[in-house]
C-alpha positions in Angstrom: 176.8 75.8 66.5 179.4 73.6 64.6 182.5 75.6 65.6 184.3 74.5 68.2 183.8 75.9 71.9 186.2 78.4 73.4 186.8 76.9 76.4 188.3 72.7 76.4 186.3 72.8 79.7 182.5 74.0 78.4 180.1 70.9 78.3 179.3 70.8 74.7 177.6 68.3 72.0 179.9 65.9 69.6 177.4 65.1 66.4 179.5 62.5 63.9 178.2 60.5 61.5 180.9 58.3 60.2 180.8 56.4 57.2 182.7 53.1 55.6 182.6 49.9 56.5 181.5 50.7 59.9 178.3 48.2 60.7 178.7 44.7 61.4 182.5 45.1 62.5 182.1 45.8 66.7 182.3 49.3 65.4 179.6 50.5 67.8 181.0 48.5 70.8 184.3 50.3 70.0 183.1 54.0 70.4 179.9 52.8 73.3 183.4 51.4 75.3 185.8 54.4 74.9 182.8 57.0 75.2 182.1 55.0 79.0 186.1 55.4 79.4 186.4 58.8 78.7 183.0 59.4 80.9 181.0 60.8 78.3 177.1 60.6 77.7 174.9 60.2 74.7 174.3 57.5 72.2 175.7 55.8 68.9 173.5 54.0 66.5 174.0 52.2 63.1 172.0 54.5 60.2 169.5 52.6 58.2 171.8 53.3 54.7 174.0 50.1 56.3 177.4 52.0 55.8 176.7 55.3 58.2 177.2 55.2 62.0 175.4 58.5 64.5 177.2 59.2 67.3 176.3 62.4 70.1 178.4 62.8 72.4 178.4 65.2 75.6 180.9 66.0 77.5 183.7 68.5 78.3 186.1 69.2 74.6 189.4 67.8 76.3 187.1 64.2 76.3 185.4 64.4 73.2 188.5 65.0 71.2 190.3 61.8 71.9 186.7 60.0 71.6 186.5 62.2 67.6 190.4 60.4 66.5 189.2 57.1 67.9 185.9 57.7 65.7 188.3 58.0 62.7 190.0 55.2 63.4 187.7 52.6 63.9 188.0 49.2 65.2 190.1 45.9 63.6 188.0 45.3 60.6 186.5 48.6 59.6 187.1 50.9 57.0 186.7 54.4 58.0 186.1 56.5 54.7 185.0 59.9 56.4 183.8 61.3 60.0 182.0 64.1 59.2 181.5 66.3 62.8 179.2 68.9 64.0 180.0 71.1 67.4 176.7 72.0 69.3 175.8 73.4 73.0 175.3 70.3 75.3 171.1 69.4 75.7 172.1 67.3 79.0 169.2 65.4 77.9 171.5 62.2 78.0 172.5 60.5 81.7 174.9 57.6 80.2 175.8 56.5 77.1 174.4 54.0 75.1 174.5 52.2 72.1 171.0 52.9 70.7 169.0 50.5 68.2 
């Protein structure tokens, strides 16, 4: 599923992989903070090509949109070159989120 749900209340799955200066800036601290804030679960995780962050999300739309323009933004000191987003149904397999190793 990477359209977008029909309804802003469904729970569904945020899959972004953004890429840019992104590691070794807070950048994962930036999106584990707002994703806490906007009382979402999943993880986000650094990619092992050292310029790609993963981040899931689940949650309902009307949270994961503000979480998908802070995700293109990026924190003081990164360079956010492109967010590239899937939509998916929710797994619920996540009970917080995390910032994963």
């Amino acid at each position: 599923m990477s359209e977008r749900p029909e309804s802003p209340t469904a729970t569904v799955a945020l899959h972004a992989i953004v890429r840019g200066r992104v590691q070794g800036v807070n950048f994962r601290n930036f999106v584990y903070r707002r994703a806490i804030s906007l009382g979402l679960t999943g993880y986000v995780r650094n990619l092992p090509d050292m310029r790609s962050v993963e981040v899931v999300a689940e949650g309902q739309e009307e949270s994961l949109e503000p979480l998908l323009a802070h995700l293109r933004e990026g924190p003081r000191g990164a360079q956010v070159d492109s967010v590239e987003v899937q939509w998916r149904q929710a797994s619920g397999q996540y009970s917080q989120f995390r910032v994963a190793l």
